[in-house]
Biopython code that builds the backbone (N, CA, C, O; Angstrom):
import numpy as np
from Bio.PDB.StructureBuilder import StructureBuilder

atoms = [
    (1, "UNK", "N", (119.826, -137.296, 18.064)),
    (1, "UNK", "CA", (119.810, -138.162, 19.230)),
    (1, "UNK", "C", (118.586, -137.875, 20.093)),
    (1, "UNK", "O", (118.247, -138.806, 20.823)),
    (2, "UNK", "N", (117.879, -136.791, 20.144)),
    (2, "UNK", "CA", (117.239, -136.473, 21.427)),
    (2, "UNK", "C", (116.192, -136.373, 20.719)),
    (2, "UNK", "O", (115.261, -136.314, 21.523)),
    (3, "UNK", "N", (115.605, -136.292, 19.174)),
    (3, "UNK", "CA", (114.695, -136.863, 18.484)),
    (3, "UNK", "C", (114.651, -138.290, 18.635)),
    (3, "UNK", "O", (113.518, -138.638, 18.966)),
    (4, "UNK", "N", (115.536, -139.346, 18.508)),
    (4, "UNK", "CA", (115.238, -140.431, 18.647)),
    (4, "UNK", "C", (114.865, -141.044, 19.913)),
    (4, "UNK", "O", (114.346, -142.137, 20.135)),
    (5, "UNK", "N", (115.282, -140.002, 20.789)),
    (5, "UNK", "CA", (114.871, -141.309, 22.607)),
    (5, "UNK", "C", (113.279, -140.333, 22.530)),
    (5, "UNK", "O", (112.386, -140.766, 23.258)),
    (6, "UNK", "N", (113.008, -139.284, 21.823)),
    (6, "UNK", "CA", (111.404, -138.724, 22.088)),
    (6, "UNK", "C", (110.990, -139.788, 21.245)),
    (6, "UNK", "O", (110.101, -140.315, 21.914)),
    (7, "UNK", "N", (111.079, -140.367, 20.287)),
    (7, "UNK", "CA", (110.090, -141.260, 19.579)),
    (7, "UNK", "C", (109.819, -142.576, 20.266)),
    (7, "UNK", "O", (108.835, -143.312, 20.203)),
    (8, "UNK", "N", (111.225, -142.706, 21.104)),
    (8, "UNK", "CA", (111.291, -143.616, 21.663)),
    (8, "UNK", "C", (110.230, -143.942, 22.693)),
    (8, "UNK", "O", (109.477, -144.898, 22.878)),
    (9, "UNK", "N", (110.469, -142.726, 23.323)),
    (9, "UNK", "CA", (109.267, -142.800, 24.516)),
    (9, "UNK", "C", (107.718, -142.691, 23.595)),
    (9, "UNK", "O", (106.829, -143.542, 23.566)),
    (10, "UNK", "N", (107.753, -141.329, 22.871)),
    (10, "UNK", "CA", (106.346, -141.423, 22.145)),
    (10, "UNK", "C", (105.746, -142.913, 21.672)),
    (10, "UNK", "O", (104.575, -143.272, 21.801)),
    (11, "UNK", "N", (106.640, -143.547, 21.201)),
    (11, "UNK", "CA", (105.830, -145.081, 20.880)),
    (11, "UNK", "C", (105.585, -145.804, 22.140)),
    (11, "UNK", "O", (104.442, -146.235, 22.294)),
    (12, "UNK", "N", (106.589, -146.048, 23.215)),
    (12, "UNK", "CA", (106.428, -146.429, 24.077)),
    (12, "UNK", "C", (105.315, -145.934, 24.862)),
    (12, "UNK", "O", (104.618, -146.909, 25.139)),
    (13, "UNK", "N", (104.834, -144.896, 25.338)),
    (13, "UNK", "CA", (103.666, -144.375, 25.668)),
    (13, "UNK", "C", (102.485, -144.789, 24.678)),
    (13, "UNK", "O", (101.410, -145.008, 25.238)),
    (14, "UNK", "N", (102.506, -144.869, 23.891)),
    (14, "UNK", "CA", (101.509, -145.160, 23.020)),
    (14, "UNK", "C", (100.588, -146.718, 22.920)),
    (14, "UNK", "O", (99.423, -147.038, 22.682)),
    (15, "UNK", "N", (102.127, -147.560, 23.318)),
    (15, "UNK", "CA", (101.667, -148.948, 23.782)),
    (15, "UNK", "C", (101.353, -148.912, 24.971)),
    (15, "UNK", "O", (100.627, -149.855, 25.286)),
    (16, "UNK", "N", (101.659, -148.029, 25.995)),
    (16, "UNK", "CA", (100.606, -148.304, 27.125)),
    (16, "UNK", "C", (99.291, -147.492, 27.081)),
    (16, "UNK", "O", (98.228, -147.747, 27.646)),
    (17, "UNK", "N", (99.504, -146.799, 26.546)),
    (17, "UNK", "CA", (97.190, -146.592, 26.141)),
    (17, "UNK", "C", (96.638, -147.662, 25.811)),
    (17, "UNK", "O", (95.758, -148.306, 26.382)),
    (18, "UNK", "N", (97.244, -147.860, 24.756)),
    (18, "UNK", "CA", (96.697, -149.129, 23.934)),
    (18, "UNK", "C", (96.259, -150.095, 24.597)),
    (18, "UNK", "O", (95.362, -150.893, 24.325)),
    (19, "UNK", "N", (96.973, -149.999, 25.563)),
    (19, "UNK", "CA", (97.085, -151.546, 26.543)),
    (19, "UNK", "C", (96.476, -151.411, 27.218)),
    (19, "UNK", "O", (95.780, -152.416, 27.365)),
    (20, "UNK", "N", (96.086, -150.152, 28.283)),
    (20, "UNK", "CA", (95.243, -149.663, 29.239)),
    (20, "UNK", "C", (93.778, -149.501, 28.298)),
    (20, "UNK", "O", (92.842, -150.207, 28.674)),
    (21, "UNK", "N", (93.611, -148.850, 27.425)),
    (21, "UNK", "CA", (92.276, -148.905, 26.648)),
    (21, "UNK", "C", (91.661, -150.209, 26.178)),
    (21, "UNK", "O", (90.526, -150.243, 25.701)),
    (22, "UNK", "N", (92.335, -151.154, 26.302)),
    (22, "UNK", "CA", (92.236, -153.163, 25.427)),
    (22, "UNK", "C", (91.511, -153.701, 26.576)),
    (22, "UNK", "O", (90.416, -154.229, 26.770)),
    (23, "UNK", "N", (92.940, -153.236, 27.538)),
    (23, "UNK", "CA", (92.389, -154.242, 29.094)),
    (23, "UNK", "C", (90.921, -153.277, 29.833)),
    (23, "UNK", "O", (90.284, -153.862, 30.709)),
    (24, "UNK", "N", (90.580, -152.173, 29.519)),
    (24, "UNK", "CA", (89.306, -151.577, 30.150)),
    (24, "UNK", "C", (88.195, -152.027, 29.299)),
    (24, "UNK", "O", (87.097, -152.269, 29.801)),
    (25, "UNK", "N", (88.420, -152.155, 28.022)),
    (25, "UNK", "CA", (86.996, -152.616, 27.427)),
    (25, "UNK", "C", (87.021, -154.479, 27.583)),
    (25, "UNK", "O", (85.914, -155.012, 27.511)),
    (26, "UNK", "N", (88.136, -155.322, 27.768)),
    (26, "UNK", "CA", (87.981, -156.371, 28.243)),
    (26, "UNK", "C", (87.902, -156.713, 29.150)),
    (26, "UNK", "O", (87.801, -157.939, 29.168)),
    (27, "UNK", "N", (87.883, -156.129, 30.343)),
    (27, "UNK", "CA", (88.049, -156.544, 31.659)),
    (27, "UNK", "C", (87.534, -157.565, 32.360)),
    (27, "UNK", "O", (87.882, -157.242, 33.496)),
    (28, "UNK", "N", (86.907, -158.641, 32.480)),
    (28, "UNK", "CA", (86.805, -159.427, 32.618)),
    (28, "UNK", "C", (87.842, -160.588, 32.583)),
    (28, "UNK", "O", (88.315, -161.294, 33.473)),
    (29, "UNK", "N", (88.019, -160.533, 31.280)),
    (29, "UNK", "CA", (89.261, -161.610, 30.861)),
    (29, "UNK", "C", (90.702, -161.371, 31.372)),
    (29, "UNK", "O", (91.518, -160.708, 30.732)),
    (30, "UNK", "N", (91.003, -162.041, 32.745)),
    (30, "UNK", "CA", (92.022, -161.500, 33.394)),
    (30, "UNK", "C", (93.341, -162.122, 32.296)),
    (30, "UNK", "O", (94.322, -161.401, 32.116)),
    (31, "UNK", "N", (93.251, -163.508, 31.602)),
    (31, "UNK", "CA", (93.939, -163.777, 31.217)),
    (31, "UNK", "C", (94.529, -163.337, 29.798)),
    (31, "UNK", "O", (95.612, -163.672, 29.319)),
    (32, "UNK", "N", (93.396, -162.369, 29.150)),
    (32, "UNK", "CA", (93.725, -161.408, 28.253)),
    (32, "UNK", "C", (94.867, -160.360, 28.555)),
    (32, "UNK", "O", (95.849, -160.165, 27.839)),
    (33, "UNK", "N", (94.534, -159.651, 29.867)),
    (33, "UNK", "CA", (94.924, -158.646, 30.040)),
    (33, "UNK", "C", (96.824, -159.052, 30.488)),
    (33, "UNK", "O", (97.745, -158.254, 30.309)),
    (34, "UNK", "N", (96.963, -160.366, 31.033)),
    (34, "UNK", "CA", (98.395, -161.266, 30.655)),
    (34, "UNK", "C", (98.725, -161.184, 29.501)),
    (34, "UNK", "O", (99.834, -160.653, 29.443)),
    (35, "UNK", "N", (98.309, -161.455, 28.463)),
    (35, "UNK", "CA", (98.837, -161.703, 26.853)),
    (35, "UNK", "C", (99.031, -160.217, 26.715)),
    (35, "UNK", "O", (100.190, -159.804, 26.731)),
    (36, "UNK", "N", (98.150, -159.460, 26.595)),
    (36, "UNK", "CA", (98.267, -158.092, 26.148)),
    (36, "UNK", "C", (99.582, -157.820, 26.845)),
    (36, "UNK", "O", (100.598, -157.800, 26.149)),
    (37, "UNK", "N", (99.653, -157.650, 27.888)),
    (37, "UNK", "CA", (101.144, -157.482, 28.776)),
    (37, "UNK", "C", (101.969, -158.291, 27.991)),
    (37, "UNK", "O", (102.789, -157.563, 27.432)),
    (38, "UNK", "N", (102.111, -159.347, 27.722)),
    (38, "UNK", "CA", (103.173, -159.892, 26.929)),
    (38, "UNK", "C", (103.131, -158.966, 25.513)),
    (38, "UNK", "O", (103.826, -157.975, 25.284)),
    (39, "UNK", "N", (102.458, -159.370, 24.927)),
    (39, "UNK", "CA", (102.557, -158.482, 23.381)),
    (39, "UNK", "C", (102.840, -157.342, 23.735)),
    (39, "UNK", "O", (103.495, -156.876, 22.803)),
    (40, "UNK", "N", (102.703, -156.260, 24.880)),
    (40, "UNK", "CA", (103.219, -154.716, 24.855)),
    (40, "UNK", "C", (104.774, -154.915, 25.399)),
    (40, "UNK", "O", (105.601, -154.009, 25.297)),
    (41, "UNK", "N", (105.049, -156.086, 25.933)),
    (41, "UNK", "CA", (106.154, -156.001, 26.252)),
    (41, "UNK", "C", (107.050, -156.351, 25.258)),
    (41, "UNK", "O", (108.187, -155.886, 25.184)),
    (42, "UNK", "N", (106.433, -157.395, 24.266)),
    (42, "UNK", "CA", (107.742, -158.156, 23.059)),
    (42, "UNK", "C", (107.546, -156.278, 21.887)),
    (42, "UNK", "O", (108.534, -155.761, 21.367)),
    (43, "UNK", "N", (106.508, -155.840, 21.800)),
    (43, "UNK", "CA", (106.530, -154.577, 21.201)),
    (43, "UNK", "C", (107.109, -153.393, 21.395)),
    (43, "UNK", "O", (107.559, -152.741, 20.454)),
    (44, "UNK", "N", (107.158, -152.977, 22.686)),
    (44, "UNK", "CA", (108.134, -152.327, 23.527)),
    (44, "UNK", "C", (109.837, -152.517, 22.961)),
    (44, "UNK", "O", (110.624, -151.705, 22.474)),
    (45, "UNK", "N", (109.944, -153.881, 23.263)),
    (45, "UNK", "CA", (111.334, -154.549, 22.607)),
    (45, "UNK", "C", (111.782, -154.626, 21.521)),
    (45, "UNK", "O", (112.958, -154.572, 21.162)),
    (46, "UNK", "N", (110.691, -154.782, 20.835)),
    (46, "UNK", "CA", (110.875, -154.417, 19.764)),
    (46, "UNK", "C", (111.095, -153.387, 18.705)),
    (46, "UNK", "O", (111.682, -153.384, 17.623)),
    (47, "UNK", "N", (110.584, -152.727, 19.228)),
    (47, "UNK", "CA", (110.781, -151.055, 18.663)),
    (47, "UNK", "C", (111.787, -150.238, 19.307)),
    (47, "UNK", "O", (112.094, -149.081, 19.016)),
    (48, "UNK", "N", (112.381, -151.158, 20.439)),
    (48, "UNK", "CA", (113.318, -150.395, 21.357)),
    (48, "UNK", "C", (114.736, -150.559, 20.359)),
    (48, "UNK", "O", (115.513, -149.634, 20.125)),
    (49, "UNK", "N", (114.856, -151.850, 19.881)),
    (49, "UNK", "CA", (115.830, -152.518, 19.323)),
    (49, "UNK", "C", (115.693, -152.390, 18.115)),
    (49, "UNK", "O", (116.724, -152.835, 17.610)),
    (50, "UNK", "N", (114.873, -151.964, 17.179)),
    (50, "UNK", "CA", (114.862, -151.375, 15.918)),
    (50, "UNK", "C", (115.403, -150.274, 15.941)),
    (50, "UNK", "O", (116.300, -150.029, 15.134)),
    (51, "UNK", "N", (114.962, -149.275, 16.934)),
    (51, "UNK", "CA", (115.441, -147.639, 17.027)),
    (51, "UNK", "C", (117.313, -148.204, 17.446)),
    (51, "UNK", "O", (118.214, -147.600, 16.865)),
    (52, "UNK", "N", (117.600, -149.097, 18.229)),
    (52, "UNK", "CA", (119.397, -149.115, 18.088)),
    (52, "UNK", "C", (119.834, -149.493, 17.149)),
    (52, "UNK", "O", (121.031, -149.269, 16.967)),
    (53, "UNK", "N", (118.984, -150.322, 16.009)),
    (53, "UNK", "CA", (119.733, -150.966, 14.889)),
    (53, "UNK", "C", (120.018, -149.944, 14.018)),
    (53, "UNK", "O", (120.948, -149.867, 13.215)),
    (54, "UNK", "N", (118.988, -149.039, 14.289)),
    (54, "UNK", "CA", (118.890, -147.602, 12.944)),
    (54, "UNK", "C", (119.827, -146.598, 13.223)),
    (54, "UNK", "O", (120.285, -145.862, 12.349)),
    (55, "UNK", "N", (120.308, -146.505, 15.113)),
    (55, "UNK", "CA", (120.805, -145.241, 15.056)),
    (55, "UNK", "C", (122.221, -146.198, 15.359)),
    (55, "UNK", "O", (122.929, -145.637, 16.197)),
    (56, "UNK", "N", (122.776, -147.468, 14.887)),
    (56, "UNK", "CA", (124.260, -147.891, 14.555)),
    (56, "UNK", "C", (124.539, -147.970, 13.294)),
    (56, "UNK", "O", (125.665, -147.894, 12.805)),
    (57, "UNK", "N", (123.403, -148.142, 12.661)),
    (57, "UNK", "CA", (123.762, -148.068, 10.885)),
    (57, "UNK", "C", (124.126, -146.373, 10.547)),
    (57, "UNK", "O", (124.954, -145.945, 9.743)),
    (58, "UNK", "N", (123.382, -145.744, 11.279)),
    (58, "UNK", "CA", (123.283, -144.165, 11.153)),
    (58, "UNK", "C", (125.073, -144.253, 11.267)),
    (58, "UNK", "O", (125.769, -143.791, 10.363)),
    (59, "UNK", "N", (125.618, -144.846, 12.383)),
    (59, "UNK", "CA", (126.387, -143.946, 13.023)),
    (59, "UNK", "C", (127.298, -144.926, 11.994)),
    (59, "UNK", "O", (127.944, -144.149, 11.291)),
    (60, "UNK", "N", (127.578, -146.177, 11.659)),
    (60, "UNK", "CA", (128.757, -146.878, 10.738)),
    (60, "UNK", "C", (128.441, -145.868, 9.473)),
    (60, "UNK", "O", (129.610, -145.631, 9.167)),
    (61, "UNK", "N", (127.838, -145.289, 8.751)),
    (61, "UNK", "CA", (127.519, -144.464, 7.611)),
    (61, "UNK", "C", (128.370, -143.434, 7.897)),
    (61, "UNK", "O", (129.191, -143.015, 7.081)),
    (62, "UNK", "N", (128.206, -142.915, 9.208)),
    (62, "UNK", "CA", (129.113, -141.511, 9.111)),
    (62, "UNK", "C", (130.437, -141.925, 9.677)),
    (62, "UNK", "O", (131.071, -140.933, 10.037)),
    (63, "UNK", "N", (131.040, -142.999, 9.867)),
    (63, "UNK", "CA", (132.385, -143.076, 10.019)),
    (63, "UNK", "C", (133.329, -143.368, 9.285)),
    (63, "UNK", "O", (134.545, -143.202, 9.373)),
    (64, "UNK", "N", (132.127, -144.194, 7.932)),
    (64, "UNK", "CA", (132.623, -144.277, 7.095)),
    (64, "UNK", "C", (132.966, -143.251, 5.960)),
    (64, "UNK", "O", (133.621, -143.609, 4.981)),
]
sb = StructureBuilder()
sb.init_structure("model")
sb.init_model(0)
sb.init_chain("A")
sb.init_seg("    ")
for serial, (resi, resn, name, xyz) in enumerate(atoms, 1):
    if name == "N":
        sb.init_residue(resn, " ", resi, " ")
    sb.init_atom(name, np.array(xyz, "f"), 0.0, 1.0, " ", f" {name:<3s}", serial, name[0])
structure = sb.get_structure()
């Protein structure tokens, strides 16, 4: 369990570099730095909700 909310955050941190390093070498393009915010956010969500799908299959496996 406490491996999975560290990966959790580790990826999650990881998309905000990403995002902070994208939007500093684009800066200009304010409307980039919107999309990027969208895509770190549907990614965020996405990986948030993969990590629950994995740790309910985990957990129907061992009840069964």
């Amino acid at each position: 369990m406490a491996r999975r909310s560290r990966a959790s955050w580790l990826s999650l941190a990881l998309w905000c570099v990403l995002y902070l390093v994208v939007s500093f070498v684009l800066r200009p393009a304010w409307l980039l730095d919107l999309a990027l915010l969208v895509v770190w956010a549907m990614g965020a969500t996405l990986l948030w909700n993969l990590d629950v799908l994995r740790a309910d299959g985990q957990e129907r496996r061992h009840e069964q």
